[in-house]
N, C-alpha and C positions, 0 to 999 in steps of 0.2 A: 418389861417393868418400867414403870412410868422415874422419872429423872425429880431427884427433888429440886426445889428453882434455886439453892446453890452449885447445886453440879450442872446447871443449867447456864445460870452466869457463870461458872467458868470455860462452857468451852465454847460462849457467844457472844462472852466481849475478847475472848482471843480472838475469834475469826472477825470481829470487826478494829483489830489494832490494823489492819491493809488498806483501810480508808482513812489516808489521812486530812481532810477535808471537814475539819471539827472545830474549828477558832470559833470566837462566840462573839464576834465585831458586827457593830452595826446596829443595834438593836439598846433600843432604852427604857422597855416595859417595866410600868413601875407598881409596887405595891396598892394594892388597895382594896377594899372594903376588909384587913387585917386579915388577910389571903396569907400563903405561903410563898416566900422569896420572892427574888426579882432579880432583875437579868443586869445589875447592877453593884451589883455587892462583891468584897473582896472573898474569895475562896481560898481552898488548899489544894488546886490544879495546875492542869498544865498548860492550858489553853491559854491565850491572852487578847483583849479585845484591842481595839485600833489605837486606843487611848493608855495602853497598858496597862490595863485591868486585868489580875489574874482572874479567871471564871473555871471552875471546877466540872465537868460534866459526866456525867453517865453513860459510857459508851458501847453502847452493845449494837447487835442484832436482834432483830426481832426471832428470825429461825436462819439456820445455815442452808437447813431444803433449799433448792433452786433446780427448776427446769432445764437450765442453759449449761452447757459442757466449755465456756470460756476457759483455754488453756492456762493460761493466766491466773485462775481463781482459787482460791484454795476450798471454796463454797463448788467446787463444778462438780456435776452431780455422777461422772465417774471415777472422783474423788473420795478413796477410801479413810474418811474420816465418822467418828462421830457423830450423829448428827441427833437433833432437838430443837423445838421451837418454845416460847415463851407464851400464854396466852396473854389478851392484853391486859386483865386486871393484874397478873403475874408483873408487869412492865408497870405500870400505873404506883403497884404497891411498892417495890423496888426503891421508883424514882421517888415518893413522900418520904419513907423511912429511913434511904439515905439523906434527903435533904435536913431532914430531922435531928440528923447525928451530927449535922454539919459536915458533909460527904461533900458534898455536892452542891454547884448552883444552879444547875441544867442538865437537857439529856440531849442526846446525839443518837437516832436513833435512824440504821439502815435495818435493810435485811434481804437476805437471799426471796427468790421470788417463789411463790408455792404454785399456783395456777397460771395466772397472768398478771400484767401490769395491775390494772383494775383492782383485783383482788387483795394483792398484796397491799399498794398503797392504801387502800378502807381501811385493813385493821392496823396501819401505821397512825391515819388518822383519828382512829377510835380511840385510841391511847394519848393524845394530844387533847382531841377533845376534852374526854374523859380529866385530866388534869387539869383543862384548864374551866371547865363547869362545873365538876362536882368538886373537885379538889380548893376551886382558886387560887391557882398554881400559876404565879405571874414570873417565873423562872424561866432561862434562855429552853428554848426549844429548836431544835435542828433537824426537820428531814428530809428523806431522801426519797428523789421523785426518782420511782423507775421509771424506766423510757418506756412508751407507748398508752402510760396515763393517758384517759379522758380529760378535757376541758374543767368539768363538775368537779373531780377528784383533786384536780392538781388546785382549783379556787379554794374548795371546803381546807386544803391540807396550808393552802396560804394566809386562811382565817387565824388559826390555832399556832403556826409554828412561825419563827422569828428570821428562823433564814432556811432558804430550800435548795437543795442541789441535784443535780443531773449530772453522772458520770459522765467524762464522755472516755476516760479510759486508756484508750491508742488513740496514737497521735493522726491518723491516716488511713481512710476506709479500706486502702488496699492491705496494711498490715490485720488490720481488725477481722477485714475476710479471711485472712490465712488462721491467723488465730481464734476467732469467735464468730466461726459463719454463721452462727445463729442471729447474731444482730448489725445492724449498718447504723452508719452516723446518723442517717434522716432522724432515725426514732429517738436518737440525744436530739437536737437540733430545734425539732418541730418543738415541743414541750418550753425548750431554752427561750426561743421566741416569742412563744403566748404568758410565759412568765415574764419576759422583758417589760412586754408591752401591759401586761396587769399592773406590775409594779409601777410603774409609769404614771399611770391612768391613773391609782390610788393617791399616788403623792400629789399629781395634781387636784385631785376632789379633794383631798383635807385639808389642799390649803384655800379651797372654798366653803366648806362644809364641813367645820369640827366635830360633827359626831358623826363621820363617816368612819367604817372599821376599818381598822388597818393590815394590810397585805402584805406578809412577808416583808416586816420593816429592815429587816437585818441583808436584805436583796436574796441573791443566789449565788452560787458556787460552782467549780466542776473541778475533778481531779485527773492528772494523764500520767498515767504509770511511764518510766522511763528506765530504760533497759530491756522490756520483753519485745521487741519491734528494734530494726535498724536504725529509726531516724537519727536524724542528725541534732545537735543542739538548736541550731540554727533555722531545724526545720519547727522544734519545740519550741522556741520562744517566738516564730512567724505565725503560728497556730495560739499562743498566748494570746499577744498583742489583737490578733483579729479579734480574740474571746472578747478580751476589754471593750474592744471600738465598737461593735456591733452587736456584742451581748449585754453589753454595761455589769458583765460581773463582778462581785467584789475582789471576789479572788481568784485566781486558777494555783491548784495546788501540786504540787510532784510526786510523787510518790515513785522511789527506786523498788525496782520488781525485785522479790525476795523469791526462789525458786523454791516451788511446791508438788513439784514431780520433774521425769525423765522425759517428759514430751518433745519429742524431734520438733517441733515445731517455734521452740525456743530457746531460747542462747543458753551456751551451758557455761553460767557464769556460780560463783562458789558462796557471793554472799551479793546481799541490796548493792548497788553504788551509791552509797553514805555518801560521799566527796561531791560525786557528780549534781546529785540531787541538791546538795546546799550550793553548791553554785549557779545551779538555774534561778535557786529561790532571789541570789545575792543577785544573778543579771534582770532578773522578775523587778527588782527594789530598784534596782539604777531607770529600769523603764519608767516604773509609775511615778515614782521621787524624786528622780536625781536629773531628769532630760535627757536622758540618753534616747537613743532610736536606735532599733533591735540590729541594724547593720552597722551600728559601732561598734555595739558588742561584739555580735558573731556575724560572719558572711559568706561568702561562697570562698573567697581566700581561708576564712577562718571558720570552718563550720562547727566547729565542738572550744568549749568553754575552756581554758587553760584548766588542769585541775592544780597545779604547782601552785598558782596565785591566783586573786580574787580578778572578779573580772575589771574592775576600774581601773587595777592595778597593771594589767595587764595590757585593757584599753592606752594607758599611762607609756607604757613598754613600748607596743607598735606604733604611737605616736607622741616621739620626744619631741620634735619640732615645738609642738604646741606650749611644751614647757620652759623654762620655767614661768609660773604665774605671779605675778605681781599681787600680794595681799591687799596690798594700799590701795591700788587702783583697780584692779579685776573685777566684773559686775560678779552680781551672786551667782549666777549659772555658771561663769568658767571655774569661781572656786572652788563649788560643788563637781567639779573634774577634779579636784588634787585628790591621789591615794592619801587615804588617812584624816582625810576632813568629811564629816557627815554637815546633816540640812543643820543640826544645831549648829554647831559649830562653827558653820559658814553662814547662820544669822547672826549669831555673837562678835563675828570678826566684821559684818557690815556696820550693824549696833556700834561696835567699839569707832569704827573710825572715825566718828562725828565729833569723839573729845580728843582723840592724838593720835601719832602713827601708833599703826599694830608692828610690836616688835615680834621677835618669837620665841622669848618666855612668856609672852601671851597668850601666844596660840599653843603652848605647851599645858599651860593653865586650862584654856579653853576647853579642852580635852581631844584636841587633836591626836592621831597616831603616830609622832614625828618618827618614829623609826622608818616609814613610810613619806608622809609629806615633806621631809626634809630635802630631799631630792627634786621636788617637784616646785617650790613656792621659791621665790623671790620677796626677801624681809630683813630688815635690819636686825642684828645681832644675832645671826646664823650662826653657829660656833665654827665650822669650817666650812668652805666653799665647798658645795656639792659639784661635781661634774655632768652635764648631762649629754656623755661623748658613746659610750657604751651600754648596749642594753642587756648584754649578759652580764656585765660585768653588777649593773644595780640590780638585775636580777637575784643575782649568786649573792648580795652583801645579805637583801631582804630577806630572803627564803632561808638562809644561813642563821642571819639572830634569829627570827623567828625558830627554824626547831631551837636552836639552843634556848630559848625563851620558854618553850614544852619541855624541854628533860630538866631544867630548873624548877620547875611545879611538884615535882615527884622530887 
């Protein structure tokens, strides 16, 4: 008996909550000829763009079927679930109707694989199309290139959708073999790179040639599950960092592995590592943001992210030397080392010192963390002198108010 496409959307935007690789950054498509949406407008989601725009999206599956037995997957196809696909005008229809209701200001749209690469990605693309010609549907669009797409498919799917991404999943061919011998990095990899260099090549024709189409303006993405494989932090954010250099991606995303069978081949852990996952994101943000370099963070002494405290924090910990920092005088880049001072904050405290010293009801103002910077910065009207003699000892004070600061919430 055929699945009505409620019971349908429920059990294929569950199987697609495991991709988290859905922000809707990057991309500025705007209304026109009094089309539907635009990849610009404030929504009622979750998602949020570079500039902090919330953006709403639709996030499903196209089908949960898949070929591939990846241990990892909750989609793997000796995986006793459920299963249903969507047809594309099913998808098409969905994505207006919510938009309509004000649902929504975009779709995010994977899917398990039915035949091959090829196949699958078409009817991803037909559904993009479809939205964006007959509908004129100038809404965020997201999808997902499976590895081993042709050239043609992965261009056509770069016309229609705003940012495209390629899993690449495990951090490390030799885990990925153990776990998912059906596929090897080359087939993320190859794809990663003919999109690099398209988007490239676009950006440069339109800033010769204004009516040249645009390509994947929102760039590309990849996501690496963490926990189902040994690696290390250390090895995870070495694997980041090369993404960015050489892939020019916009993002690489985390995702803590959520166990979805008994398979010996994977750690038998009880729930996601919630903690772990947001600390990569937090040493992710010191990389691109803050001038960090990945072996401040983590290193062959320090291979895994303190989960106790944030990583700046902790950077701050193994090296007090460097502290205290002088507000008044410190260029931007060493400020942006103090725990508890972000990019704003350490612009507003260069800003302020053109008209007088920065005292530190300023930088309390400013919206520093002083439960945290106060320890670390050098500034007239400190309320008491910090020590920076002991590193468990400002360990134990911070991690201390902080939970008191959580059972005070409640």
């Amino acid at each position: 008996m055929s699945l009505k496409v409620e019971d349908k959307l429920s059990i294929l935007a569950d199987a697609a909550k495991y991709d988290v690789s859905c922000a809707s950054s990057g991309s500025n498509r705007k209304n026109k000829n009094k089309g539907l949406g635009n990849s610009s407008g404030m929504g009622i989601c979750h998602s949020y763009s570079e500039d902090g725009r919330c953006i709403s999206l639709l996030k499903i599956l196209l089908t949960n079927f898949c070929i591939y037995d990846c241990a990892y997957c909750v989609s793997r196809k000796s995986n006793d679930v459920k299963r249903t696909a969507f047809t594309v005008n099913e998808v098409v229809d969905l994505t207006i109707n919510f938009y309509r209701r004000n649902y929504i200001e975009g779709l995010f749209l994977s899917s398990g694989i039915f035949k091959n690469a090829d196949y699958t990605n078409e009817r991803l693309i037909r559904i993009a199309k479809k939205l964006r010609t007959e509908h004129n549907f100038n809404g965020y669009i997201h999808l997902k290139i499976i590895p081993g797409a042709c050239e043609d498919t992965m261009y056509e799917a770069g016309l229609y959708a705003d940012r495209l991404s390629v899993n690449l999943e495990i951090p490390t061919e030799e885990s990925l073999k153990h776990i998912a011998p059906e596929k090897n990095h080359d087939s993320v990899y190859t794809p990663m790179n003919w999109l690099k260099e398209q988007i490239q090549e676009n950006r440069e024709d339109r800033e010769k040639f204004r009516k040249t189409p645009r390509f994947a303006p929102g760039g590309q993405s990849t996501q690496v599950i963490v926990g189902a494989s040994p690696e290390a932090d250390y090895n995870i954010l070495q694997l980041a960092s090369d993404l960015y250099s050489n892939q020019s991606l916009k993002r690489v995303y985390y995702s803590g592995y959520i166990p979805i069978s008994d398979d010996s081949r994977l750690p038998a852990v009880k729930s996601a590592p919630l903690i772990r996952e947001n600390r990569l994101y937090q040493a992710d943000w010191l990389y691109r943001f803050y001038g960090f370099q990945i072996d401040e963070i983590v290193n062959d002494k320090h291979p895994n992210l303190d989960l106790q405290v944030d990583p700046k924090l902790a950077y701050a910990l193994r090296n007090l030397d460097e502290f205290p920092i002088d507000i008044n005088t410190a260029d931007y880049e060493r400020i942006l080392r103090i725990p508890g001072v972000g990019v704003k904050t350490a612009l507003m405290i260069i800003k302020s010192r053109k008209y007088g010293v920065v005292r530190y009801e300023h930088i309390r103002k400013m919206g520093a963390a002083m439960n945290r910077a106060k320890y670390f910065i050098s500034v007239p009207g400190t309320p008491l002198p910090q020590r920076l003699d002991n590193q468990d000892r400002i360990r134990h004070e911070i991690v201390y108010r902080d939970k008191k600061a959580q059972l005070n919430l409640f």
